[in-house]
N, C-alpha and C positions, 0 to 999 in steps of 0.2 A: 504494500500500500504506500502508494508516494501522499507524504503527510504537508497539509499546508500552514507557513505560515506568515502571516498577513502583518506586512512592514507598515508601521503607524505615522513614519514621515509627514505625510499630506497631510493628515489630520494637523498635526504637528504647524508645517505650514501655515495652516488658516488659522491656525488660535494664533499664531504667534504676527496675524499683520494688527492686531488690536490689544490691549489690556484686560480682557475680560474675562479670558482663560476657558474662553467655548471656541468651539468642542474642547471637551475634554481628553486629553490622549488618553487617562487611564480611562474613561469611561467609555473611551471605545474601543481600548482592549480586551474591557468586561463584556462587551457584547459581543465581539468577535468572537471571544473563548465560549461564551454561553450557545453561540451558534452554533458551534463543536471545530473552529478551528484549534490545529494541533498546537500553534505556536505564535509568538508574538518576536515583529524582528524591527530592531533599530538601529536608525545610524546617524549615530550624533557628528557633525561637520566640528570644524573651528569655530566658522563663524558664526553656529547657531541659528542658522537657518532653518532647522527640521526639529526633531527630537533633540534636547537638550540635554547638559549632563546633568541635571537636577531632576530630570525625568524618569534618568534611571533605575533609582531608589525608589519612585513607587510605584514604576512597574514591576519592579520586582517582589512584590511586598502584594502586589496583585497576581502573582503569578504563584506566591504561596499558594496561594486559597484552591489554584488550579493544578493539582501534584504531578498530573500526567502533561502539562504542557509545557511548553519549551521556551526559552527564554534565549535567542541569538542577537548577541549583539554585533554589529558588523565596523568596518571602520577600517583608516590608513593608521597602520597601528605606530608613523613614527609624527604621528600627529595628536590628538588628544585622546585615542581611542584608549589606551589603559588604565587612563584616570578612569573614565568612567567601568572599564570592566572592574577594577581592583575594588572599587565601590560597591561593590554587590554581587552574588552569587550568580553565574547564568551559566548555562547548559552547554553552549556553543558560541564561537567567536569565528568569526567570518572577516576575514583580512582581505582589505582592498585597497590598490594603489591606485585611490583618488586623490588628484592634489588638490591643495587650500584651493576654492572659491571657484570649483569645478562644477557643471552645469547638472553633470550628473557621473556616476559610475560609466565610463566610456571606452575599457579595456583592462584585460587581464595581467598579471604579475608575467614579468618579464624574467624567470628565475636565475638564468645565465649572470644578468646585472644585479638584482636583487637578495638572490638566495644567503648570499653570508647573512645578510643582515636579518631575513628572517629569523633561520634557525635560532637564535637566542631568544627570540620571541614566543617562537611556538613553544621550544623547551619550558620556558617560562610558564606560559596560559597552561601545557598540559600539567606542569608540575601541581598546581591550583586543581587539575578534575574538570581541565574545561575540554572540549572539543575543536580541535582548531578545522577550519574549510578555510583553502586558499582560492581567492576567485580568479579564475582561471580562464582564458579565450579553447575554444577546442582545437587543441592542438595536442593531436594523440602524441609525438614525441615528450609534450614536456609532461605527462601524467607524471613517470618514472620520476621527474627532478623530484616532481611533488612529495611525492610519497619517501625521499630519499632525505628531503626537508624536516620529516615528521608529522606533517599535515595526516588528518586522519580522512579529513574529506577533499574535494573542488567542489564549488560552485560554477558550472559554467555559466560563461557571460552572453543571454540567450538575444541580445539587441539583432546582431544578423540574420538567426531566422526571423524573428518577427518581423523584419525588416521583408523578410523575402518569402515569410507566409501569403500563399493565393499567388505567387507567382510562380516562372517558370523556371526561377532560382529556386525556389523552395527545394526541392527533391536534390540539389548537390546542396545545401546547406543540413537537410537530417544527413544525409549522409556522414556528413563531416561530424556533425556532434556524435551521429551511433560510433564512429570511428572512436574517439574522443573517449567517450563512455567505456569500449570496450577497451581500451588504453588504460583505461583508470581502473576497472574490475584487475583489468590481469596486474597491478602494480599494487592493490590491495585495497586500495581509495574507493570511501563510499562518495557517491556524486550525489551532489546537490543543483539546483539550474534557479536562475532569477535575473529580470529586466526585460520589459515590455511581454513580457506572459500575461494572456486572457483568459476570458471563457471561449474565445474562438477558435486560440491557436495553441491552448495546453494539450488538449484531447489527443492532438493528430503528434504535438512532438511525445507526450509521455507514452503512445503507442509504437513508438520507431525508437525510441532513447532507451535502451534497457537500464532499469534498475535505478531509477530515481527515486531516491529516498524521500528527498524534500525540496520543494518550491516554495519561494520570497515572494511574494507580491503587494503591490501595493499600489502603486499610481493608478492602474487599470482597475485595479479593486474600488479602492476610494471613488473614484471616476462613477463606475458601476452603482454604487451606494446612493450616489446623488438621485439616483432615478429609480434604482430598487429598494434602497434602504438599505443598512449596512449587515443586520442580519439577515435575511434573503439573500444578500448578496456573496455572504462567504457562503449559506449554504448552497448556493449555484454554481460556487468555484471548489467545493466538495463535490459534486457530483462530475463536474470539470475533470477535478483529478481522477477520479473512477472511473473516466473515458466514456462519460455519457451526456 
């Protein structure tokens, strides 16, 4: 069963162009999780644009109450992302090399250049009982860097297919991710995938992608919410993930 969990950013977002502190992030974590989403996933910037590191604390504190859900904090970890993990307990820690005042997550760790500098890191988060996933472009070579890192998962960086769902790109882009996938099974990495995933285009990759543990969503989600409502909505993006 690929388990979803639903990234609170946007919410995040709109409270934060006003003082009023609506929406609420934890109050729409609580209903995400009461819909039966598996997990709640954040990712505090620098600037503070999204989820905040003072946000961390209580969703964590909400995610008590919810013992089987998951709590993935994601983030450039030589950025402020450990302040905020060291902060509180969470499940899983998702490393991504977005830089300061980037528009969004727009490609994966480049491990050739990168990799010294992680392994202290991942060593670190697993020493804590965290789970590290390193997000990753599908590029079946570098599975093996990953897993030689210590990463226990990838998140592939899923922007190219959606990019090229309903077209005539689409079919050499599964491709390349089932490639990817099976790169990462045989090197011992669980995969994880997230960025621009819907209710339209999750069906068709998590039936070509073997073995997708977990899917991030959020902007499509929230999107979705304005017109479904936010519980409807993850439970449509549960039935999503069930391939129906």
């Amino acid at each position: 069963m690929t388990r979803l969990s639903v990234n609170l950013n946007k919410v995040a977002l709109l409270r934060n162009q006003r003082t009023l502190g609506i929406p609420s992030v934890t109050g729409a974590g609580r209903t995400a999780l009461d819909a039966g989403a598996h997990g709640i996933t954040v990712h505090p910037r620098p600037d503070g644009r999204h989820v905040r590191n003072d946000d961390v604390p209580a969703l964590a504190a909400l995610l008590a109450h919810y013992p089987r859900a998951e709590f993935n904090i994601e983030g450039n970890p030589f950025h402020n992302l450990l302040e905020a993990v060291q902060s509180v307990r969470c499940d899983q820690c998702t490393l991504v090399p977005d830089e300061s005042g980037a528009f969004t997550s727009d490609h994966g760790w480049d491990l050739a250049r990168d990799g010294a500098r992680l392994r202290p890191v991942i060593a670190q988060l697993k020493q804590r009982g965290i789970r590290v996933s390193l997000f990753m472009d599908p590029v079946p070579a570098a599975m093996g860097a990953a897993a030689a890192l210590g990463a226990d998962r990838v998140e592939l960086y899923t922007e190219p297919y959606a990019k090229a769902f309903g077209t005539a790109a689409e079919g050499a882009e599964l491709v390349r991710y089932r490639a990817a996938a099976q790169a990462a099974h045989a090197a011992g990495l669980g995969i994880n995938a997230g960025h621009d995933l819907n209710r339209a285009n999750l069906p068709v990759f998590l039936r070509t992608v073997p073995g997708v543990l977990e899917v991030s969503i959020g902007h499509a989600l929230i999107a979705d919410a304005l017109e479904l409502g936010l519980a409807e909505t993850v439970r449509q993006y549960l039935l999503a993930t069930a391939g129906t």
